[in-house]
C-alpha positions in Angstrom: -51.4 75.0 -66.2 -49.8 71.6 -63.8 -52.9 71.6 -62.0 -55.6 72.3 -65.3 -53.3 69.6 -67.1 -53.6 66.9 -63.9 -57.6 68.1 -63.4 -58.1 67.0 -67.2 -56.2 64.1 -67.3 -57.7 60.3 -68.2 -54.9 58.5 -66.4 -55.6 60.3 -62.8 -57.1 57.7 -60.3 -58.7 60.0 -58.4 -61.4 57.5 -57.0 -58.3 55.2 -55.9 -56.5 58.2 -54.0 -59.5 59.5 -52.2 -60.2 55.9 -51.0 -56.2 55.1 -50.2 -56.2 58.5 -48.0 -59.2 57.9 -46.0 -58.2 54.4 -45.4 -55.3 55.6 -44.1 -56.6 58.2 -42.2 -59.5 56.1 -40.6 -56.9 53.1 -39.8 -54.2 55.4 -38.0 -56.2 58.4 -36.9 -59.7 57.4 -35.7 -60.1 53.7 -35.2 -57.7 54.3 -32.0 -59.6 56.8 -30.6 -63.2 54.8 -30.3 -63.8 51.1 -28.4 -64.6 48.1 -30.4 -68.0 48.1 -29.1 -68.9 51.1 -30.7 -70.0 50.2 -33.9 -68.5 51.8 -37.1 -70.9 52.0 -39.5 -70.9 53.0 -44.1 -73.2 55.3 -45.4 -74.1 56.0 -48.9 -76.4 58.6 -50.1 -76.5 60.8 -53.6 -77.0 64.4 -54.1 -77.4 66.8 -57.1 -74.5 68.5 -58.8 -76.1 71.5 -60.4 -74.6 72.7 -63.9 -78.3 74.7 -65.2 -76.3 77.4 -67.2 -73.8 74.7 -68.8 -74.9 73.3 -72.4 -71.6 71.7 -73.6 -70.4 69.9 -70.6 -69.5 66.3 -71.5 -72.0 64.0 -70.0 -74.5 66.2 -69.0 -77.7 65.1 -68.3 -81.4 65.6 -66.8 -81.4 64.5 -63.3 -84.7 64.5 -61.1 -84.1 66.2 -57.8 -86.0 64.3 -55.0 -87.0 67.2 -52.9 -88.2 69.4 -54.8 -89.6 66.8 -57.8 -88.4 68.9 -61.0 -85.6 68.6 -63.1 -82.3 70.0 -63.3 -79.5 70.0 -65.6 -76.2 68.4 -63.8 -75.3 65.1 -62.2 -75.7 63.2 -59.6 -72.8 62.7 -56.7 -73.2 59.0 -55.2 -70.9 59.3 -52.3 -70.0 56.7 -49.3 -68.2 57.3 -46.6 -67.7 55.8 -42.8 -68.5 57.2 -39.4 -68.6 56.1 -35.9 -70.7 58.6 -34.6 -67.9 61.1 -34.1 -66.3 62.2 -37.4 -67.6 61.0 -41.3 -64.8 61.0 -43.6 -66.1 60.1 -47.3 -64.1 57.9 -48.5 -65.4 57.0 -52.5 -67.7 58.8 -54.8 -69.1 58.3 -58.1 -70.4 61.3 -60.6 -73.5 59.8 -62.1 -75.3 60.9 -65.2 -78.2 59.1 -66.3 -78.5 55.4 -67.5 -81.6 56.6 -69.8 -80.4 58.0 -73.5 -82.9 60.4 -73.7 -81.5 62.1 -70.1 -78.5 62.4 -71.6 -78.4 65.5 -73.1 -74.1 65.8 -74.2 -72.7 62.1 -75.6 -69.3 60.9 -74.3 -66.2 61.5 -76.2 -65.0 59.4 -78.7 -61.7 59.9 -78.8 -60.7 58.0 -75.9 -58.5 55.0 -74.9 -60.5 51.8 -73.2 -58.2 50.5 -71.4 -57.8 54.3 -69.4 -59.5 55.3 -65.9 -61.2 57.9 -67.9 -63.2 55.8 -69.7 -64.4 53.6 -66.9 -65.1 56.5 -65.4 -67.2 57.7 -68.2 -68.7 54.1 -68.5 -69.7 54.0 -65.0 -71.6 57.3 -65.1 -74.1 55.8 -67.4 -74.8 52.5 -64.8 -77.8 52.3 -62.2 -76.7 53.7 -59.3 -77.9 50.6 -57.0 -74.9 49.2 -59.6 -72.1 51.5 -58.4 -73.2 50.9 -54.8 -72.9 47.3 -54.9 -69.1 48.1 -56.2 -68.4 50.7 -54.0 -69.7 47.8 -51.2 -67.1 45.4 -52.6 -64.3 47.3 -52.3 -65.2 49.4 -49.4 -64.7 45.1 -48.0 -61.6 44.7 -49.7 -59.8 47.5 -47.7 -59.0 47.2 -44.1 -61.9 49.1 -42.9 -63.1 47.3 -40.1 -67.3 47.8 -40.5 -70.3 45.4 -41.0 -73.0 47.9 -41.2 -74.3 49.9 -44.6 -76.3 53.1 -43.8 -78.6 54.3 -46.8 -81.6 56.2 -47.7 -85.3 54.6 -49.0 -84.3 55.3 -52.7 -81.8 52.3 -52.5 -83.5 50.0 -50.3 -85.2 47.4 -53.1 -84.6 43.7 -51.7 -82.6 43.3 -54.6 -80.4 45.9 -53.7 -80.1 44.4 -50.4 -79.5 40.5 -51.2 -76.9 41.6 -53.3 -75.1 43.6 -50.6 -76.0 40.7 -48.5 -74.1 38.2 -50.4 -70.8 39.8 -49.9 -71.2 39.9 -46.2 -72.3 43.6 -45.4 -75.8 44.0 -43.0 -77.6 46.8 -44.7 -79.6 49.4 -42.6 -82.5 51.5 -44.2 -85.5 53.7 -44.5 -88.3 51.8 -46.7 -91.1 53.3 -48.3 -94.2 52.1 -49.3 -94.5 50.7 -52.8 -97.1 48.4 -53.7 -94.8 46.4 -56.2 -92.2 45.5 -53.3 -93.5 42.5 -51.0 -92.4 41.0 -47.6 -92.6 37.5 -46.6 -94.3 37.7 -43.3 -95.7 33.7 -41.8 -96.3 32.5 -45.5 -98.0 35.3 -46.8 -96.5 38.2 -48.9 -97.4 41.5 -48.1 -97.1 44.9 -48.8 -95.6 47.0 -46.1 -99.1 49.1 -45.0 -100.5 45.8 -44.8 -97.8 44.0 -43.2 -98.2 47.2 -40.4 -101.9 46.5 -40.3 -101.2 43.1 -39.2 -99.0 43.6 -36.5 -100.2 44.3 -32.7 -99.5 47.5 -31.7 -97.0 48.9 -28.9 -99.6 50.8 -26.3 -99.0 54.1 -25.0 -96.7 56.7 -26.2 -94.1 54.4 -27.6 -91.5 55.6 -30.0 -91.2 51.7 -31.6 -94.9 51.2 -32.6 -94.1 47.4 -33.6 -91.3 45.2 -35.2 -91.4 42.2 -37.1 -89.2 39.3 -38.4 -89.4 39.2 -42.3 -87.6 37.4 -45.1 -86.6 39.3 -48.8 -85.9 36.2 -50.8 -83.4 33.9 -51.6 -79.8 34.1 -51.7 -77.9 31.7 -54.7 -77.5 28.8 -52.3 -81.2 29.2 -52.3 -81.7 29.8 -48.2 -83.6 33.0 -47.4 -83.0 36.1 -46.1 -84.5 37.3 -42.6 -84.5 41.1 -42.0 -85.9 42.7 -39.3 -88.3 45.5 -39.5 -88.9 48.0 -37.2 -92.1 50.5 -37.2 -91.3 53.9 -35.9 -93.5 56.3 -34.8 -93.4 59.6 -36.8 -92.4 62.8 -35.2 -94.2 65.3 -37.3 -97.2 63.5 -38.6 -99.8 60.7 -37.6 -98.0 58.0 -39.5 -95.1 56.0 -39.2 -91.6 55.1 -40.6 -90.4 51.9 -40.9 -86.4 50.9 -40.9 -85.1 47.4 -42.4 -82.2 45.4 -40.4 -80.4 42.1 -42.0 -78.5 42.1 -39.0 -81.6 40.4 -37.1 -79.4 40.5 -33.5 -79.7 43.9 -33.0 -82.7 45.1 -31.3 -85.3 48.0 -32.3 -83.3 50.7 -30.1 -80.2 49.5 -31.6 -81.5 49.6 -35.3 -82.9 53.3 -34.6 -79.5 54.7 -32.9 -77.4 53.7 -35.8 -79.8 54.9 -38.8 -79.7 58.3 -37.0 -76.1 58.5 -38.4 -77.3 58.4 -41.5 -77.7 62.3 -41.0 -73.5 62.8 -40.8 -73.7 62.2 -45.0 -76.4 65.0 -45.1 -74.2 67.3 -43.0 -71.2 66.4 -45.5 -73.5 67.9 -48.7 -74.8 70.7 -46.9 -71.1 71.7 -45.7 -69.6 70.7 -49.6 -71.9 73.1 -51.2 -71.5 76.0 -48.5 -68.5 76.2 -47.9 -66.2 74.4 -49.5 -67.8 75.5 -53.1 -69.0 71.9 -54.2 -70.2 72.5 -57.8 -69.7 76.1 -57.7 -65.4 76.9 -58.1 -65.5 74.5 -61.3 -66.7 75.7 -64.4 -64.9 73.0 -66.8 -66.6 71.0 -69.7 -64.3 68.1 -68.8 -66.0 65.2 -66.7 -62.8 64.7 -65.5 -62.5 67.9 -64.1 -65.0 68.0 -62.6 -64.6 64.5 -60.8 -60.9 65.8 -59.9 -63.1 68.6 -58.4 -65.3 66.7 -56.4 -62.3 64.6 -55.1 -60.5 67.9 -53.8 -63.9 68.8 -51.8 -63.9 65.3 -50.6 -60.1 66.1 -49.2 -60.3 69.7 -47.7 -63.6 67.7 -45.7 -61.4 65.1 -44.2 -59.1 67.9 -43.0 -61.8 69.9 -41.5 -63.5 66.6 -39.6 -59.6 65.5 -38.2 -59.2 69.2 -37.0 -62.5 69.1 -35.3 -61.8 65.6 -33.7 -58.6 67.0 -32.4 -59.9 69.6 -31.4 -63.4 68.2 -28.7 -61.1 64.9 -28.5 -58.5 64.9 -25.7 -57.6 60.9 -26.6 -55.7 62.7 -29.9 -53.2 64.8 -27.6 -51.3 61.4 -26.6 -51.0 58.2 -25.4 -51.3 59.7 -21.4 -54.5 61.0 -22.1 -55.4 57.8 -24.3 -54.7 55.8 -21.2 -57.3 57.6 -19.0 -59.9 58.4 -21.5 -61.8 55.3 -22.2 -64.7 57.0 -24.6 -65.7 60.6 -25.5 -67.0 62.5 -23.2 -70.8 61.7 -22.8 -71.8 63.1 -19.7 -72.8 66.9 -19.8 -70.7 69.6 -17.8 -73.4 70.8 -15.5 -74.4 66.9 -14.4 -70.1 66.5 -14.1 -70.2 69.0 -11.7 -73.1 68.0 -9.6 -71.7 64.8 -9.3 -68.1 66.6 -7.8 -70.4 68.2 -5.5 -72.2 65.7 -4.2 -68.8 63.7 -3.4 -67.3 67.0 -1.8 -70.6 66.3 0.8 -69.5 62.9 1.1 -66.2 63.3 1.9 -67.2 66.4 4.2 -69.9 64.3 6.1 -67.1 61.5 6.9 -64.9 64.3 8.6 -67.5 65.2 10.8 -68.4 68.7 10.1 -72.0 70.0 11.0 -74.9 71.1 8.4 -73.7 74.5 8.6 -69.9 73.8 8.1 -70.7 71.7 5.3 -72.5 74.4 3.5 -69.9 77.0 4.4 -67.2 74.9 2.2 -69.7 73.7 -0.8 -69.9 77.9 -0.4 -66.3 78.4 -0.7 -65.7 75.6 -3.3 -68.4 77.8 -5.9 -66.4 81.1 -4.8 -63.3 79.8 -5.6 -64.2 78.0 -9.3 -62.6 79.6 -12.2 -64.7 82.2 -14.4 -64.9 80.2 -17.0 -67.0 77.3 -15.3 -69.4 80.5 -13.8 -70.2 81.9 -17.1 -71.0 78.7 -18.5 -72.7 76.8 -16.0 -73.8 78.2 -12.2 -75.4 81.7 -13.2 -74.3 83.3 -9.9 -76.0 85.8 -8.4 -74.3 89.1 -6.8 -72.7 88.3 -3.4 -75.3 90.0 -1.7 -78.6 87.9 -2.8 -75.8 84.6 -3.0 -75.4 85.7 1.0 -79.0 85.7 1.7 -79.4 82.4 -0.8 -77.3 81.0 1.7 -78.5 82.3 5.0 -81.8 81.2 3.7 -80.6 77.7 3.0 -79.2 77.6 6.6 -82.3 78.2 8.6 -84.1 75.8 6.3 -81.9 73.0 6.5 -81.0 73.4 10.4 -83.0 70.3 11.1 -82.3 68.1 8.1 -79.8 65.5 7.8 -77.0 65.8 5.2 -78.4 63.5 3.1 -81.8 65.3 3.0 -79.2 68.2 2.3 -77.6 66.8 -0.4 -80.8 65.8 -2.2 -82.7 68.2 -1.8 -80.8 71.7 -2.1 -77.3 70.8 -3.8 -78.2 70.0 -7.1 -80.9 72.5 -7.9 -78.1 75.1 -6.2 -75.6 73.6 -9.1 -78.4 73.8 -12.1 -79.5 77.5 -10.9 -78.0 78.5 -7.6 -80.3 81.6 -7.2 -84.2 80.0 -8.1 -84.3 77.9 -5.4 -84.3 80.2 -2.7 -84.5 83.3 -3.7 -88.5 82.9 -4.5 -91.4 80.6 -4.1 -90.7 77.6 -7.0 -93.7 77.7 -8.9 -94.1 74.4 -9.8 -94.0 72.9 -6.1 -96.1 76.3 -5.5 -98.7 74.8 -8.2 -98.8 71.3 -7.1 -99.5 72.7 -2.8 -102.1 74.4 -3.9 -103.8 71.3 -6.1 -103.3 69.0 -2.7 -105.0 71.4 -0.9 -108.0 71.5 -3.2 -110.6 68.0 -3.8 -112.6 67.8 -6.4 -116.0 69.1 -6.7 -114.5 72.5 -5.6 -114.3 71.8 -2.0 -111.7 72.1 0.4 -109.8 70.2 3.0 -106.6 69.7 4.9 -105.5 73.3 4.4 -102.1 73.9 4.6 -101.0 76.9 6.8 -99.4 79.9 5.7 -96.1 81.2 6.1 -95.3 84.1 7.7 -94.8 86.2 4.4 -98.4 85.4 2.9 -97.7 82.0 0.9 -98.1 78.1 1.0 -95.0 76.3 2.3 -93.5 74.7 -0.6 -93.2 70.8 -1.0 -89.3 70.6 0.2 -90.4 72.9 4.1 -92.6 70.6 4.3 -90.8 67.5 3.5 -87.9 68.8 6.1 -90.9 69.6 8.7 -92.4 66.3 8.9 -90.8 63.8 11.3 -88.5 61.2 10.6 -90.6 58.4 11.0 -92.6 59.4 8.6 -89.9 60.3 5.5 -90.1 57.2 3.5 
């Protein structure tokens, strides 16, 4: 009854304790564990908050669901939140219901006090939501969230929208769509976006930036206008194109592109809200407070779930020791981690002054002697028997070849996949022998001679049995 009685209250700040606990989380927890060059980064999306069955819920209304273009009985979550590019933790959110009368299908109640967070809340609802992201904005900037960029989708990106957030000192990143209304000052012309694409010279080749542009969206109130940058992406499913808008006009097009891709860690939020943590689904009040208490609990429970998983693949969170010798997550994979160990074993072999063959036998050894768990997950190995001949193999090949040859040429593919290499013929140096030894017009020259066992040498025995004044 506590916890019904605190759900349903109009004096419960719940958008004021969700944003004090992330702050406090983000300042204390995660700010530490990433370099100030990384950029942090807000990002503020909405998604549907299904009640179909419900009839007497306060403030329900008809919202229009984008993907599937119908429309549904519920509200709509605006939520914001900050990432950098390791963990999102939401950190304000908004239940929406429509700013139209007619959408509304249950009125607000009557009964209540003005000058009560309820009843903001309640007026609120009823705003445009390009509104109550301009105020989330503003006092997203008023904490001590240290950020500069605003991550959101092509249903909030109108230049008005974007001035607005503009003027209090946030850079906004988004998706824009093509809407013949909404024009771009490009030279002294305005144009619509297809146009302004038609008029731009195009990247050649198979470039992933197709072109970019320097734009302006109007005037701020001091009257001075606003450049953008806009950046023509080439679509990965389709033969058309995307095109992302930067007010931060120093960042360059591969820049602009790497930071809208975190606009997918809001998506991942919804998708893991209404799985598993039973978004929409363990409430089944008629309060509107309830069921923004609700949303606010989700919002928690996340926040624990994204600091386990960062202390969890983050060894900076274990202590100040491993702080001091881990400069940034790890970005380099495990296999290329351990090729590069190998290759310095080599080194530091080759300086002793052990021979070809006394060099192999300890890269051997070292790969015997590696725990199980690195085997299973990265070298593959074959039984001793075929790793034997592997090796013998490797031996009479490399007899004449220098170590650095060695170390080019047969370490690292024996560290991606230790038994391919010489075990049998590579097919793909196979493939490209036989296409030197053919011309065109379907004559041949300069054949290459056969092996003992039948086949053409591959590209590496012949590499190591050409002579040194001719290896480039």
């Amino acid at each position: 009854d506590v916890g019904y009685r605190l759900q349903n209250s109009v004096k419960a700040n719940w958008s004021k304790f969700l944003l004090l606990l992330s702050t406090r989380i983000i300042i204390n927890r995660l700010e530490a564990l990433t370099e100030p060059s990384n950029l942090k980064v807000l990002i503020a999306d909405d998604t549907l908050y299904l009640r179909d069955r419900s009839k007497a819920v306060e403030l329900l209304a008809r919202v229009h669901d984008h993907n599937t273009g119908r429309y549904h009985k519920g509200f709509r979550m605006l939520t914001m939140g900050w990432s950098d590019g390791g963990s999102f933790i939401p950190i304000q959110l908004a239940m929406l219901s429509s700013a139209k009368k007619k959408n509304c299908l249950v009125p607000m109640r009557d009964d209540l006090d003005k000058r009560t967070v309820g009843y903001k809340r309640r007026k609120d609802s009823t705003r445009k939501a390009t509104d109550v992201l301009v105020d989330m904005v503003s006092v997203a900037i008023a904490t001590d969230i240290s950020t500069r960029h605003l991550l959101f989708d092509s249903w909030f990106a109108y230049p008005t929208t974007i001035r607005k957030i503009k003027a209090l000192g946030m850079d906004s990143i988004c998706m824009l769509k093509d809407t013949p209304t909404i024009h771009y000052t490009f030279g002294n012309n305005k144009v619509t976006l297809k146009k302004l694409f038609a008029l731009l010279r195009k990247r050649p080749g198979c470039a992933k930036v197709l072109a970019s542009c320097m734009v302006t969206i109007g005037d701020d109130d001091s009257g001075n206008a606003i450049a953008a940058k806009i950046a023509f992406i080439r679509h990965r499913n389709k033969k058309s194109w995307l095109a992302i808008l930067s007010t931060d006009i120093t960042l360059t097009d591969k820049e602009i592109v790497t930071l809208y891709k975190r606009r997918w860690d809001i998506e991942t939020f919804f998708k893991i809200a209404k799985s598993f943590l039973q978004l929409a689904k363990e409430c089944q009040s008629r309060s509107f407070d309830a069921i923004v208490a609700n949303a606010t609990l989700v919002c928690c429970r996340y926040i624990m779930l994204a600091i386990g998983k960062r202390t969890k693949s983050d060894p900076r969170t274990l202590g100040t020791l491993f702080f001091a010798v881990c400069d940034e997550i790890q970005q380099t994979g495990f296999s290329e981690a351990l090729a590069i160990l190998l290759n310095l074993l080599v080194q530091t072999l080759k300086s002793v002054g052990l021979s070809t063959e006394q060099v192999l036998n300890r890269v051997a050894e070292f790969i015997d002697h590696l725990p199980p768990v690195f085997k299973e997950r990265l070298l593959f190995l074959p039984p001793k028997r075929e790793q034997s001949l592997c090796f013998q193999r490797l031996k009479s090949i490399a007899s004449c070849a220098k170590v650095e040859l060695l170390t080019a040429e047969f370490l690292l593919p024996t560290v991606r996949r230790l038994s391919s290499p010489f075990l049998r013929p590579m097919p793909t140096e196979s493939a490209k022998c036989g296409l030197a030894a053919t011309t065109c017009h379907g004559r041949r020259r300069n054949r290459l001679p056969l092996q003992k066992n039948g086949r053409l040498p591959t590209a590496t025995e012949q590499r190591l049995s050409t002579p040194s004044s001719k290896i480039p």
